[in-house]
C-alpha positions as a Markdown table, in Angstrom:
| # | Residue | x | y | z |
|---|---|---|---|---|
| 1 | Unk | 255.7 | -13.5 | 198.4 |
| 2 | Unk | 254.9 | -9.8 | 198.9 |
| 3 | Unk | 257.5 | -7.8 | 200.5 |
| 4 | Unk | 257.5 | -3.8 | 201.9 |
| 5 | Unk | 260.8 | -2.0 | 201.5 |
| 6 | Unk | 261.7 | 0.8 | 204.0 |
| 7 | Unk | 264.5 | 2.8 | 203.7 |
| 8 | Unk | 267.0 | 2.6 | 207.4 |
| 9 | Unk | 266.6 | 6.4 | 207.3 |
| 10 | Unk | 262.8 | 6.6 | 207.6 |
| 11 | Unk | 262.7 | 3.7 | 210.0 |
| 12 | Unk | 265.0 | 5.5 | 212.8 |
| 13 | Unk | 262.7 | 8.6 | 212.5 |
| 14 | Unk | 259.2 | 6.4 | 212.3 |
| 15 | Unk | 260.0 | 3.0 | 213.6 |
| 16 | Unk | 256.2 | 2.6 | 213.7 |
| 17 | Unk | 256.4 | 1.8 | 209.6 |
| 18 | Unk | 257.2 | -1.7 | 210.2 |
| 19 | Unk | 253.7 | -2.4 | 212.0 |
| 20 | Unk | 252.1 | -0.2 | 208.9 |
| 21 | Unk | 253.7 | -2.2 | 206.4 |
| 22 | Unk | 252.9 | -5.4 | 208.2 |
| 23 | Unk | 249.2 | -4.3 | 209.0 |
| 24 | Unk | 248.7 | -3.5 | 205.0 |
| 25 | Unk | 250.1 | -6.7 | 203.5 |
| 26 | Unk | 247.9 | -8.6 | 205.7 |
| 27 | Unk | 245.0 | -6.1 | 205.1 |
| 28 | Unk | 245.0 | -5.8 | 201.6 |
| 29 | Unk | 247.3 | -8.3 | 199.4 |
| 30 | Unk | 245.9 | -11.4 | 198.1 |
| 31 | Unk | 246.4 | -15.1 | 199.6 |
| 32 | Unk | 247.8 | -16.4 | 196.7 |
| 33 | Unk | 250.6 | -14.1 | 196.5 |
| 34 | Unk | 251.7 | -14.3 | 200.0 |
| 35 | Unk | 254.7 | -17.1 | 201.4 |
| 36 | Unk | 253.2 | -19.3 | 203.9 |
| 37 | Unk | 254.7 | -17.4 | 206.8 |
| 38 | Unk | 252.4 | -14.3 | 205.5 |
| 39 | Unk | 249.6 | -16.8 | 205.3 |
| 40 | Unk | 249.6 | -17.9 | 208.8 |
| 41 | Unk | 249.3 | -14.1 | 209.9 |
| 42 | Unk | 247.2 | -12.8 | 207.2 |
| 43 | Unk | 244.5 | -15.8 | 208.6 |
| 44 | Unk | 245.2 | -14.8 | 212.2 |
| 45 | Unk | 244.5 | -11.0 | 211.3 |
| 46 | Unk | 241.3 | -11.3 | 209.3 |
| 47 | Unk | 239.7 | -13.7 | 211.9 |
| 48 | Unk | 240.5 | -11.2 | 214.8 |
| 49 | Unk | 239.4 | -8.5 | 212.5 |
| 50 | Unk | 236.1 | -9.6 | 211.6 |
| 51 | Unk | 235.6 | -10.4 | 215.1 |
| 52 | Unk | 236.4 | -6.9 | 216.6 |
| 53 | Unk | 233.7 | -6.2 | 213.9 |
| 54 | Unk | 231.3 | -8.3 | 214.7 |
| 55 | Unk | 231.6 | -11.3 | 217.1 |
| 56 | Unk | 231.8 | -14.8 | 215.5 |
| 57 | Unk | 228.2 | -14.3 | 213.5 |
| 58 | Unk | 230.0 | -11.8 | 211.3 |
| 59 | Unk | 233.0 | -14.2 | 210.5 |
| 60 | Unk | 231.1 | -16.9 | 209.9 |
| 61 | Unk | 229.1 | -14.8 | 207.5 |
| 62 | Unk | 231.5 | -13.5 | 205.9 |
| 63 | Unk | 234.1 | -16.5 | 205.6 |
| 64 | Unk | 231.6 | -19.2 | 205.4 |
| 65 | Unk | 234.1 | -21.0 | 202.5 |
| 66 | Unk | 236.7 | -20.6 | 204.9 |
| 67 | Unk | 238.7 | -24.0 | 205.7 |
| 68 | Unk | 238.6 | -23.3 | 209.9 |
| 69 | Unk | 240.7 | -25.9 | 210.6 |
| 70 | Unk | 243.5 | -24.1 | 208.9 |
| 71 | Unk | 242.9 | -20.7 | 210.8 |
| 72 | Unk | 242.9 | -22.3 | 213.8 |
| 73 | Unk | 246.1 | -24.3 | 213.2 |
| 74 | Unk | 247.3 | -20.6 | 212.1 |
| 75 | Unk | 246.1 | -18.7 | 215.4 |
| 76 | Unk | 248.2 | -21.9 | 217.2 |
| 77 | Unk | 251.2 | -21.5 | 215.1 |
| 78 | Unk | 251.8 | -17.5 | 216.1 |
| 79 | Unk | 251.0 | -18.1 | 219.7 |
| 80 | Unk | 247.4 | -17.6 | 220.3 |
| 81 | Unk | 246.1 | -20.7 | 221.4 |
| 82 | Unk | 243.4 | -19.9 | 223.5 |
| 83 | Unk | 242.0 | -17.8 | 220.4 |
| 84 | Unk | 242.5 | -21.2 | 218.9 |
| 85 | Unk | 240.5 | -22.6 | 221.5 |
| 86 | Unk | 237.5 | -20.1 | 221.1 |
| 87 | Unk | 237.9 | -20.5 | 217.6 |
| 88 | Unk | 237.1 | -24.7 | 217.8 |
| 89 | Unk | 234.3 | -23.7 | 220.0 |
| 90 | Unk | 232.4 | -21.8 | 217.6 |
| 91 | Unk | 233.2 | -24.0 | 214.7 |
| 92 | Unk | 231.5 | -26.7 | 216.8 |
| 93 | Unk | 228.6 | -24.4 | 217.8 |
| 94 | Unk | 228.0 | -23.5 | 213.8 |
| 95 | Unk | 228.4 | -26.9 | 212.7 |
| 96 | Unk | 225.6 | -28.1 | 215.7 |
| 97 | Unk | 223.3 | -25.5 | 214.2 |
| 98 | Unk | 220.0 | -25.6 | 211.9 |
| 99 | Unk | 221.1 | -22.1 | 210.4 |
| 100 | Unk | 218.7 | -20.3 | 207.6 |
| 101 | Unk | 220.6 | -18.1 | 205.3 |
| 102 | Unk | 221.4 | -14.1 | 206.3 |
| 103 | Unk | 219.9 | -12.3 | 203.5 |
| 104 | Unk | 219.7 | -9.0 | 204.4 |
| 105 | Unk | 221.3 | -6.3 | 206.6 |
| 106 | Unk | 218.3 | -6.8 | 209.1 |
| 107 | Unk | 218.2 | -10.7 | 209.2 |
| 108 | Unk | 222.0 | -10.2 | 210.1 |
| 109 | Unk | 220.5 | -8.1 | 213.0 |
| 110 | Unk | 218.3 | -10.4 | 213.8 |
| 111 | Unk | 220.6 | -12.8 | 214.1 |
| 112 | Unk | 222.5 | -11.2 | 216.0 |
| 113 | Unk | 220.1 | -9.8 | 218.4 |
| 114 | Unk | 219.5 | -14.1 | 219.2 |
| 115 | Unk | 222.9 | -14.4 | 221.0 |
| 116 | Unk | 224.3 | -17.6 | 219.6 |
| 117 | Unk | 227.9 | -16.5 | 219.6 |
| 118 | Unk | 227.5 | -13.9 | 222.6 |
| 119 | Unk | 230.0 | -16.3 | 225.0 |
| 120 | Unk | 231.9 | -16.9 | 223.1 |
| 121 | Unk | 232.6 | -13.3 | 222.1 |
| 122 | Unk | 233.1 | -12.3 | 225.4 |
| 123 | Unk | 235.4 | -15.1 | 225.9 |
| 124 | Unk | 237.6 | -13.9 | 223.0 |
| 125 | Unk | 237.3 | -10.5 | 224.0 |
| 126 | Unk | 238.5 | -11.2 | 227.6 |
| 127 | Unk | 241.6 | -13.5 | 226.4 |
| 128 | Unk | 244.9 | -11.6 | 227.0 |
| 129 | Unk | 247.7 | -11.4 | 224.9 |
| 130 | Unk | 245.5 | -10.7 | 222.1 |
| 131 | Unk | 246.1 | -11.2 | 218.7 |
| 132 | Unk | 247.6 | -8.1 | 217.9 |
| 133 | Unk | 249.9 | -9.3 | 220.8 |
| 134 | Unk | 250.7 | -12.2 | 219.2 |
| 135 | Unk | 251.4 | -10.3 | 215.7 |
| 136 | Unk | 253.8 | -8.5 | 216.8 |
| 137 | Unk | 256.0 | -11.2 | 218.1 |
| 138 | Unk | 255.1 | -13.3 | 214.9 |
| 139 | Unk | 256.6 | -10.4 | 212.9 |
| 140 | Unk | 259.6 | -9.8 | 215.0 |
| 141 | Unk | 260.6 | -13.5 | 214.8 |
| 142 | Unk | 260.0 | -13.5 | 210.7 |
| 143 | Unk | 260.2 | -9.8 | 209.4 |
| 144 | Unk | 262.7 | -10.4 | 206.6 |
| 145 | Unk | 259.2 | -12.6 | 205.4 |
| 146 | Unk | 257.7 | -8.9 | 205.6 |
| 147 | Unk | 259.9 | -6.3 | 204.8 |
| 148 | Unk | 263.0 | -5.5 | 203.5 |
| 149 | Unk | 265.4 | -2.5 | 205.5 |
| 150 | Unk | 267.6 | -0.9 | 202.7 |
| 151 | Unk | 270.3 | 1.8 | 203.0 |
């Protein structure tokens, strides 16, 4: 388990460092070395991440090992269940799919000009609380899983 330590001091002049703290452990540690409390969020962030990006195509693309059924259960388990929803959706949409591999920066383009995931985009786009939403309230209920305040 990865934990942050912020000092009481700089927290009551930059309260903000939480979030920062939070943001980077989910951004940049690796799965392995995180509690499964840190796992559930670090799923949720990377899927809305790559999908602020670039729509489902670029998730899929670039977590095509990924075990969705886990980052959906994730997504359900800090709140966001109609991300969850969308999520499913897509999963069934790629698995009903006769896809050919991207393998370049233009057949990603392509790919992307062809719309497959466009509703689907805009559906998760549209969906309110978002998942930073959602974050925040998952790190509120389990920040001593996050960071530690010292003296």
């Amino acid at each position: 388990m990865i934990i942050r330590k912020l000092s009481k001091s700089s927290l009551d002049k930059e309260p903000y460092l939480v979030w920062n703290e939070f943001i980077d452990i989910l951004a940049n540690e690796n799965m392995e070395d995180l509690s499964e409390i840190q796992k559930v969020a670090q799923l949720s962030f990377l899927y809305d991440s790559e999908i602020q990006n670039g729509g489902h195509l670029q998730y899929f693309e670039n977590h095509s090992e990924e075990n969705y059924q886990i980052v959906i259960e994730s997504l359900k388990k800090i709140g966001a269940i109609s991300q969850a929803r969308t999520l499913e959706k897509a999963v069934n949409l790629l698995n009903s799919l006769s896809r050919r591999p991207i393998e370049s920066k233009l057949s990603f383009v392509e790919r992307a000009l062809e719309g497959e995931y466009d509703d689907l985009d805009s559906e998760y786009y549209e969906t309110e609380p978002t998942i930073n939403d959602y974050l925040e309230k998952y790190l509120n209920k389990n920040i001593k899983e996050f960071i530690l305040i010292v003296e």
